[in-house]
C-alpha positions in Angstrom: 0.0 0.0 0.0 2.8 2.4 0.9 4.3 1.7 -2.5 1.3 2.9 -4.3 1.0 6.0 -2.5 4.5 6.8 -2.8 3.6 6.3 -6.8 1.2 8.5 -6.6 2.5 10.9 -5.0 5.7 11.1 -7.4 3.3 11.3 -10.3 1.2 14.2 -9.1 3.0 16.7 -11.6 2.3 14.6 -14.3 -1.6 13.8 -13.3 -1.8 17.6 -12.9 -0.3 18.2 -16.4 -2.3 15.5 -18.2 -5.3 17.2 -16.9 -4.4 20.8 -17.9 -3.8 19.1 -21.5 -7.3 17.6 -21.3 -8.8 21.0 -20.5 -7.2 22.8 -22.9 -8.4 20.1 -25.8 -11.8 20.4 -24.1 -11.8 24.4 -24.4 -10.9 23.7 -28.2 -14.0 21.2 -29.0 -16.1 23.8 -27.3 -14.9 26.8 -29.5 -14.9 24.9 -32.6 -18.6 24.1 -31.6 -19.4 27.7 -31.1 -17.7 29.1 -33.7 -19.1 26.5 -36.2 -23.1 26.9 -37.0 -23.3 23.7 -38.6 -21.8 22.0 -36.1 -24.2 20.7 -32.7 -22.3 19.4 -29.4 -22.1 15.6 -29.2 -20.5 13.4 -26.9 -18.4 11.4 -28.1 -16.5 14.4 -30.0 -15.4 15.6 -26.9 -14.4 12.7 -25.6 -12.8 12.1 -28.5 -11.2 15.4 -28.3 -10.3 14.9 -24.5 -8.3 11.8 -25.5 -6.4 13.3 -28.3 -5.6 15.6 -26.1 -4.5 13.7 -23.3 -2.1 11.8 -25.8 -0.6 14.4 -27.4 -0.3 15.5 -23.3 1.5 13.1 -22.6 4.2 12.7 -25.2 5.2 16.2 -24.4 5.2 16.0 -20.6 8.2 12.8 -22.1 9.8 15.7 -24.7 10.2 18.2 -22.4 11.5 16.1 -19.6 14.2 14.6 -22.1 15.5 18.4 -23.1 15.1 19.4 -18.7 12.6 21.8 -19.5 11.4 23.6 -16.2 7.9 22.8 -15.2 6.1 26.3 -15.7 7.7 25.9 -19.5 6.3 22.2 -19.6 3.3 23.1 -18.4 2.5 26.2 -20.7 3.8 23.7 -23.8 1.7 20.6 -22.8 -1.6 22.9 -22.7 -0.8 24.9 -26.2 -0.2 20.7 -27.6 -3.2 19.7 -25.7 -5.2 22.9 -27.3 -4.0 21.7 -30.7 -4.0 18.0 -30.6 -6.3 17.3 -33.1 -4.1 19.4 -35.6 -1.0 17.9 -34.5 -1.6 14.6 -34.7 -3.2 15.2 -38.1 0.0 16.8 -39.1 2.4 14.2 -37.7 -0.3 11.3 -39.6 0.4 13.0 -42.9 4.2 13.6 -42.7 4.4 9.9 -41.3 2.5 8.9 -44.3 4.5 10.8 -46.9 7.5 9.4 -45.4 6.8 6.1 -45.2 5.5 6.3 -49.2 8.9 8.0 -50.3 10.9 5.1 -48.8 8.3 2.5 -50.0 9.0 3.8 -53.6 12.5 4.2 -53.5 13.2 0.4 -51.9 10.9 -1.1 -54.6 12.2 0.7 -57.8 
């Protein structure tokens, strides 16, 4: 039991930055929703949008701990990511794909 609450307690930066991604994906479903006429709120968008978010979260809290980034600087990056998510990951999909093409075409020539 003690081991689990020492877990916890070591990860409370990282449950605390996870969350402020989370938000910040959150605050982004809800503007696109507002800004957007044809678009109504549903469910499983946001969640959707949460988990993105959460994601994309998470593999910066790991970035900026593997360059020693301070925490308010992780923190202000991990909730611009989590605001962007969807984007990024969109972003990331495409260049992956491209990439992935370019060397399938040169290896089978």
């Amino acid at each position: 039991m003690d081991d689990i609450l020492h877990w916890l307690k070591s990860q409370i930066g990282s449950i605390w930055l996870l969350s402020l991604a989370m938000l910040a994906g959150g605050v982004h479903y809800i503007n696109k929703v507002r800004r957007n006429k044809h678009l109504f709120f549903s469910w499983s968008e946001l969640i959707g949008e949460l988990l993105s978010a959460g994601l994309v979260g998470i593999a910066t809290i790991y970035l900026c701990r593997a360059v020693e980034l301070n925490t308010a600087w992780t923190g202000f990056l991990v909730a611009i990511a989590g605001h962007i998510s969807s984007r990024l990951l969109f972003i990331l999909d495409t260049r992956t794909e491209q990439v992935i093409t370019m060397a399938i075409r040169k290896w089978f020539k």
